[in-house]
C-alpha positions in Angstrom: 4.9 8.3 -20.5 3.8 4.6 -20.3 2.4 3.4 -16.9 0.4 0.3 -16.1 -3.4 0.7 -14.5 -5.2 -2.1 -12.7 -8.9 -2.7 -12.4 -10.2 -4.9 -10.4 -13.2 -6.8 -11.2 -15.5 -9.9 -9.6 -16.2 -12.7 -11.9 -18.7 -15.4 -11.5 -17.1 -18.5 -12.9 -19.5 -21.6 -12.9 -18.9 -25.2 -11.0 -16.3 -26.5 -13.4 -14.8 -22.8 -13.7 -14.6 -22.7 -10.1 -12.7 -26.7 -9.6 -10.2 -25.4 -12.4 -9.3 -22.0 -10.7 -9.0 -23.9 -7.5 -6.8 -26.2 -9.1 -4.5 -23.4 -10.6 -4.3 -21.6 -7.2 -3.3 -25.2 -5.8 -0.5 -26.1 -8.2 0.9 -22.8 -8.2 1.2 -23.0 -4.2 3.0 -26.7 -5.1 5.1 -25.7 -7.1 6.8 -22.4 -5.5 6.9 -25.0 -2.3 9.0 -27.7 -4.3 11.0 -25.0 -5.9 11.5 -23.1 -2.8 12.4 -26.4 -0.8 14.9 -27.8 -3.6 16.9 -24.0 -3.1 16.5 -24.7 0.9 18.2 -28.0 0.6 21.0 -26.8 -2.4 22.4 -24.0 0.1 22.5 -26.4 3.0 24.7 -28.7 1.2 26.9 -26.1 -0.5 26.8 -23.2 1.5 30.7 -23.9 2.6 31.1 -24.5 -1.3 30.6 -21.1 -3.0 31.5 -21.7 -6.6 29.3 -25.0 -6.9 26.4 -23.5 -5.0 26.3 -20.4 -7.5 27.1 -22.9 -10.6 24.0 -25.2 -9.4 21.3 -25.5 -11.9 17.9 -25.8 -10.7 15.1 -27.8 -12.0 12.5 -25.9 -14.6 8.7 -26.2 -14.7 8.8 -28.3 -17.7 11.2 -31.0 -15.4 8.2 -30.5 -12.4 6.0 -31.6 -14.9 7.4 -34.3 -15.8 7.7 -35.7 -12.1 4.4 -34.6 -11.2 1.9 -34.3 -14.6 -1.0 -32.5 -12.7 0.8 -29.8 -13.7 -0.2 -29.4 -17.3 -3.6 -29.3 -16.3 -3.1 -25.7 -15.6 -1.9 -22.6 -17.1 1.6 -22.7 -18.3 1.9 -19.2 -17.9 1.0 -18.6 -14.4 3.4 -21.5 -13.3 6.2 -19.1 -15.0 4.7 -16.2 -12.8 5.7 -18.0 -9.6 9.0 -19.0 -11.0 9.6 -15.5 -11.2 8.2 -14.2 -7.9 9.9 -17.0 -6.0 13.3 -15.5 -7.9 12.3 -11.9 -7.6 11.6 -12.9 -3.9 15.3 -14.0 -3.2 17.0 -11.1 -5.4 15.0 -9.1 -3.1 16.4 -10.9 0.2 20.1 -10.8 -1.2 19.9 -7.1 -1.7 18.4 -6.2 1.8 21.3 -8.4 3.3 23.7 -6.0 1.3 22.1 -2.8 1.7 21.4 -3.9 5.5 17.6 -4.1 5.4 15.4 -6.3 7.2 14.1 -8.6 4.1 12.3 -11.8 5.0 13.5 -14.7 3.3 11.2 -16.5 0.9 8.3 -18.6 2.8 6.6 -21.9 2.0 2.8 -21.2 1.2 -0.4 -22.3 3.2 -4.1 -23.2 1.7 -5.0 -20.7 4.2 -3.0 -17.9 3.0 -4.3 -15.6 -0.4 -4.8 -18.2 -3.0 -4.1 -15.8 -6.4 -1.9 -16.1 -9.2 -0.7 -14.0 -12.5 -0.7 -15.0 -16.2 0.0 -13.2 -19.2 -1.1 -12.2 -22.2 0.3 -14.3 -25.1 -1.3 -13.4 -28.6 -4.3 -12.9 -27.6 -5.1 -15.1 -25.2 -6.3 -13.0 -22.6 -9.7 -10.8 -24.1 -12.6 -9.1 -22.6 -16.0 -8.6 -24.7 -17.6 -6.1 -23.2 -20.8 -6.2 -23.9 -21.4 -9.5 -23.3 -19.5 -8.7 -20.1 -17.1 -11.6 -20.2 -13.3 -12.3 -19.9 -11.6 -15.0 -21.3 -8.8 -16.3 -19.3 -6.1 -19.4 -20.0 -7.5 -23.0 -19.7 -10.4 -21.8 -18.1 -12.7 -20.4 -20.3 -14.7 -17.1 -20.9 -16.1 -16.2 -17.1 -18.8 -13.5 -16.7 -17.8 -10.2 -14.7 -19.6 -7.4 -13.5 -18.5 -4.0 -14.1 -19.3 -1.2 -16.4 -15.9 0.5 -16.6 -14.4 1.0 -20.6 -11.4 -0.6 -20.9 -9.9 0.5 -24.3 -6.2 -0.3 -23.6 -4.2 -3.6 -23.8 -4.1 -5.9 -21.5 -0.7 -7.0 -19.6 -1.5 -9.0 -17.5 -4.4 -10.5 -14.9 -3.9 -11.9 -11.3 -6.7 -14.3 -10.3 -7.7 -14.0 -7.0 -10.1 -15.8 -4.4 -11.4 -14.4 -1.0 -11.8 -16.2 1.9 -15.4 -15.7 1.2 -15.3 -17.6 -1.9 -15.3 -14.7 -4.4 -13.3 -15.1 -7.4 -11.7 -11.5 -8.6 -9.1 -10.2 -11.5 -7.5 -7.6 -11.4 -6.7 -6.3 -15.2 -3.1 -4.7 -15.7 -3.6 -2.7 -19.0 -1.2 -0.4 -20.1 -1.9 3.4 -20.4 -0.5 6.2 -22.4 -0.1 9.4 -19.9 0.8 12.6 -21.2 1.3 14.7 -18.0 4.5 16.4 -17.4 5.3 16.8 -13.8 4.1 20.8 -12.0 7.5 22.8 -11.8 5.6 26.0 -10.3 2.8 25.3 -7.7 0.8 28.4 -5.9 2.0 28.2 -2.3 -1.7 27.8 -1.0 -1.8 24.7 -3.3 0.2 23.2 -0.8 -0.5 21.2 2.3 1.1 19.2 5.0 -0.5 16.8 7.6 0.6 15.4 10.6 -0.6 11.8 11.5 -1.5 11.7 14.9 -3.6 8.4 16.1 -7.0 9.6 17.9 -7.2 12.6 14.5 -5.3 10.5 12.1 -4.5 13.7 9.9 -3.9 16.9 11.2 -3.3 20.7 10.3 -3.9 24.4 11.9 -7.1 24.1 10.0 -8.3 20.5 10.5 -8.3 17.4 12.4 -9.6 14.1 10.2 -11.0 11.7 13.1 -9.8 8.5 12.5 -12.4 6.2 11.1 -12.4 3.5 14.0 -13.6 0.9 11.0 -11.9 -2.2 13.3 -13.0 -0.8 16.1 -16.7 -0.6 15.8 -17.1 -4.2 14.9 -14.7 -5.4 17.8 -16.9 -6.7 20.0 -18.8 -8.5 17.1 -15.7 -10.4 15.4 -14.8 -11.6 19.3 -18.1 -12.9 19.5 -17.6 -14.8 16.0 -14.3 -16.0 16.9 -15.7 -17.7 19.8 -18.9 -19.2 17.6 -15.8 -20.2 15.4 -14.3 -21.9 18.1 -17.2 -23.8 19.8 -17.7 -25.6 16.5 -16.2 -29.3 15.7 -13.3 -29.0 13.2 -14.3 -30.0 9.9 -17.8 -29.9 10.4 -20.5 -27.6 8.3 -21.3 -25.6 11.1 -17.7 -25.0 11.6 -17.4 -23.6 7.5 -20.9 -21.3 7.9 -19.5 -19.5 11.3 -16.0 -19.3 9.5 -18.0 -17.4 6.6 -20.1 -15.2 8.8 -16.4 -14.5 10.7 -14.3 -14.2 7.2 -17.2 -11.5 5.9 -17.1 -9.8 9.1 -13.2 -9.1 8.1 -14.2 -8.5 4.5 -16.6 -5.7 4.9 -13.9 -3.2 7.3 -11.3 -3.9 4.6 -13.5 -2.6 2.1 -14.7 0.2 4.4 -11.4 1.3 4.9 -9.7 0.9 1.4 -13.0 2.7 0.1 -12.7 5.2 2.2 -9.1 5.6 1.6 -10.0 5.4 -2.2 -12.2 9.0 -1.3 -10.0 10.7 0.8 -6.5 10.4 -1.7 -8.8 11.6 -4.3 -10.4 14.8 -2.6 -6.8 15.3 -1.6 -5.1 14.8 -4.8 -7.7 17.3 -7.0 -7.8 19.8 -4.1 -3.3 19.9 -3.8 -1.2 19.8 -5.7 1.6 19.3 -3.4 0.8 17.4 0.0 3.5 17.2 2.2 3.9 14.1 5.3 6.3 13.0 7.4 7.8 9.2 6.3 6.3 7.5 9.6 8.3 4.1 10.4 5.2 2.2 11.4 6.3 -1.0 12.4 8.6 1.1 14.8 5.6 2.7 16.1 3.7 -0.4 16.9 6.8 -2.1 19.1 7.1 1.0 21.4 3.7 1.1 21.4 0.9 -1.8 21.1 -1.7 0.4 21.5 -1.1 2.3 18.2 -1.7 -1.0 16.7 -5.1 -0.4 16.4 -5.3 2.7 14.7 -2.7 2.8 12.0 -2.9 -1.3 10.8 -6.4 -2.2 12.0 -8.5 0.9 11.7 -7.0 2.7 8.7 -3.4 1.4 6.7 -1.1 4.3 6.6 1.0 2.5 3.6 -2.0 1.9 1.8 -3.2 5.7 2.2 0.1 7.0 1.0 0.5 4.2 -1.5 -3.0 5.9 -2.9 -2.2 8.9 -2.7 1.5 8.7 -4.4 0.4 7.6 -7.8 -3.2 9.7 -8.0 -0.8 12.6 -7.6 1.7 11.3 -10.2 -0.8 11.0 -12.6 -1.8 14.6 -12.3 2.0 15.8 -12.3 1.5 17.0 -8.9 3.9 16.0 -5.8 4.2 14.1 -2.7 6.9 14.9 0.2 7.7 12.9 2.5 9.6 13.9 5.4 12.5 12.6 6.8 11.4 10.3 10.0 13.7 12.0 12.3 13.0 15.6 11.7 12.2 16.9 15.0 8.8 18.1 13.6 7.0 17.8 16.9 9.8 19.4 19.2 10.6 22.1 17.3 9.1 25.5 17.9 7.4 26.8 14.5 8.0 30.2 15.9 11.7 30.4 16.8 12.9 27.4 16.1 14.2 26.2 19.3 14.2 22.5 19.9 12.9 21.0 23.2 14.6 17.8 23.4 12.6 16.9 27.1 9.3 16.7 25.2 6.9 13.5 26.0 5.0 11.6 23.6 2.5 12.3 25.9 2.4 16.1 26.3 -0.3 17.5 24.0 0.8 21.0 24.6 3.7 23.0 25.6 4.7 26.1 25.9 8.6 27.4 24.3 10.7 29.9 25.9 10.1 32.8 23.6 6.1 32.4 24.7 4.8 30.5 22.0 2.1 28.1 23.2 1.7 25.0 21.0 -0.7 21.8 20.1 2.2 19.1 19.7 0.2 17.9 16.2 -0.6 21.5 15.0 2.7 22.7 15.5 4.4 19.3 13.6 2.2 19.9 10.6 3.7 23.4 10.7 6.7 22.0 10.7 6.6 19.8 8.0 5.1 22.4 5.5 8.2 24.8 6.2 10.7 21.7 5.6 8.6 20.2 2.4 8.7 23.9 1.0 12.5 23.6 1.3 12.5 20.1 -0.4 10.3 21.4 -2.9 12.4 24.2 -3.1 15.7 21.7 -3.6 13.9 20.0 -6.3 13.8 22.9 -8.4 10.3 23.5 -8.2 9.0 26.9 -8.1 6.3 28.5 -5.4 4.3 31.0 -5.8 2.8 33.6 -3.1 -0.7 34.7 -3.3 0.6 38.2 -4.6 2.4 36.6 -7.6 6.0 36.6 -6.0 8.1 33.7 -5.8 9.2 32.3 -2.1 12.3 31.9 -1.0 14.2 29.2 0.9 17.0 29.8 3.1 18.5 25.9 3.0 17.3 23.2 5.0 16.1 22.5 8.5 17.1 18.8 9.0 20.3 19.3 10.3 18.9 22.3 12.8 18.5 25.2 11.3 15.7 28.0 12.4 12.6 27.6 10.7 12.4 30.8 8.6 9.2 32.8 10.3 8.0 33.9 7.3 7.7 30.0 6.2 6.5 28.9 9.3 2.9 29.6 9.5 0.6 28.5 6.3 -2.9 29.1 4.9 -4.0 31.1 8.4 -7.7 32.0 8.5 -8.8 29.6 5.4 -11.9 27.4 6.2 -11.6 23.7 6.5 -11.3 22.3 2.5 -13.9 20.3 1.0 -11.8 16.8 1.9 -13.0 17.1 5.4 -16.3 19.3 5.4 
């Protein structure tokens, strides 16, 4: 199986390096503007004229460069990338319309949003020499990088990027041969789920992960920049220095927490091999409640975790389960079964009719282990008891079925794994 792998490197281009690449970020942001505004203006004329709007032909780079000849002072190449993205960008708006999904249409680009683009390799034309530590990019030269990881494979494509710290990055797509075939029997103590809950972030009858408060502890510092920010005169060179100092503020809790996420999927991946969590609508989560903002967005990305996490366990073979977002994981007894529809987002504990006293997290995770062992299960996947004998399913929960007790509990009496020692 063929899969693409990115590293991400810093470069240190020089002065004229550095003009060129701003350049290329610059006409690349042009030019999805003119093309996206030339589409904004074609549907407004036609849009009561379907056959003419569909039949329309749009201009091409080559006619852009023409009109403005800047543009060949660039890579070719990456002015193709961002043709394609801006189309890819409005296939992908069309479809959510059908399939009823909220897609944002295409957006004209600011000099203050990511300045990055992508170009590809064409005969050669992109090459690393490693020992010199160098890459050589498009128009722009051979650039020095620093990093000491092999890369053996051949390269797709790059995406040039710049920071708001002025720091020049590529990210290297190289394609990888992967001969793993996925796990189609997994010991059942190989198996874990985790409820995300947002003062312990991940939690389990065995452990509760604190979350890593990255935003939090440098809140009172960034409000103190802002306002340095704002007490200097626009334009001014005081104004760019306190703009740094705010911008690397920023850029050291994103790399705490990707970092940090970076560690934690891989302890999790090479301990599992299944992990099982519930699919959390975020964005939901934040409009009934602001003050979640902090901890899933700000503090630690829950899409980024899971996005981690989903292909370091693909390229092992092993499995992610995600959960159905309304499985009543939290209200439902792990016991009996018995859903108690009155239960408060509030209310930590409660106690069900049959007796059972439960932590509203701790019992979810429960929960979700007994429903991802059914999925599993459903996928044709085989699990194995500690004695050797395969465990059974008895169908699936989500349409309110009893939680089978011999499912419900999981890994009882094991110490806390080395992800969270």
């Amino acid at each position: 199986m063929k899969t693409n792998k990115g590293i991400k490197v810093r470069i240190y281009p020089n002065k004229r390096q550095q003009e060129l690449l701003n350049k290329t970020f610059g006409c690349c942001r042009f030019l999805h503007n003119k093309m996206l505004e030339e589409r904004n203006k074609v549907y407004e004329e036609l849009k009561d004229e379907k056959v003419q709007l569909y039949a329309h032909k749009y201009r091409t780079e080559k006619q852009y460069k023409q009109d403005f000849p800047f543009l060949s002072e660039v890579d070719s190449k990456a002015l193709q990338s961002e043709t394609r993205k801006l189309l890819q960008a409005f296939q992908n708006f069309f479809r959510g319309i059908r399939e009823g999904k909220k897609v944002g249409h295409p957006k004209f680009r600011s000099k203050k949003q990511k300045q990055a683009y992508t170009t590809y390799n064409i005969n050669n034309n992109i090459r690393i020499e490693q020992k010199a530590k160098r890459i050589k990019l498009p128009k722009v030269g051979w650039i020095k990088y620093r990093d000491d990881r092999k890369i053996d494979h051949p390269i797709k494509h790059v995406t040039v990027s710049k920071t708001r710290t002025n720091k020049y990055f590529v990210a290297i797509i190289i394609e990888v041969e992967m001969d793993v075939e996925p796990l189609t029997a997994i010991p059942l103590q190989k198996i874990e789920a985790f409820d995300m809950s947002a003062p312990h972030l991940l939690v389990n009858e065995i452990v509760e992960l604190t979350n890593p408060r990255f935003y939090r502890n440098q809140e009172r510092k960034l409000k103190r920049l802002h306002e340095l920010v704002s007490r200097k005169q626009q334009g001014s060179k005081n104004r760019e220095k306190a703009r740094l100092r705010l911008a690397k503020g920023y850029e050291k809790i994103q790399n705490q927490k990707m970092d940090w996420t970076h560690k934690l999927t891989h302890s999790l991946s090479t301990q599992f091999d299944a992990i099982i969590l519930e699919d959390l609508n975020i964005q939901g989560m934040q409009q009934f409640n602001s003050g979640l903002s902090k901890s899933v967005t700000l503090d630690f990305s829950w899409y980024q975790f899971i996005s981690y996490l989903r292909y370091k366990l693909e390229w092992q073979g092993k499995h992610l389960v995600l959960v159905d977002r309304f499985f009543p994981s939290s209200k439902r007894c792990s016991v009996c079964g018995q859903i108690n529809n009155d239960l408060q987002l509030s209310e930590r504990t409660w106690t069900c009719p049959c007796g059972a006293t439960h932590h509203r997290d701790v019992n979810a995770s429960t929960n979700l282990k007994t429903e991802g062992l059914h999925i599993l299960h459903d996928q044709g996947i085989t699990i194995i008891n500690d004695n050797s004998t395969t465990v059974g399913t008895t169908g699936s929960h989500a349409s309110g079925d009893r939680v089978s007790p011999a499912l419900a509990g999981s890994g009882q009496g094991r110490r806390n794994p080395p992800a969270f020692r």
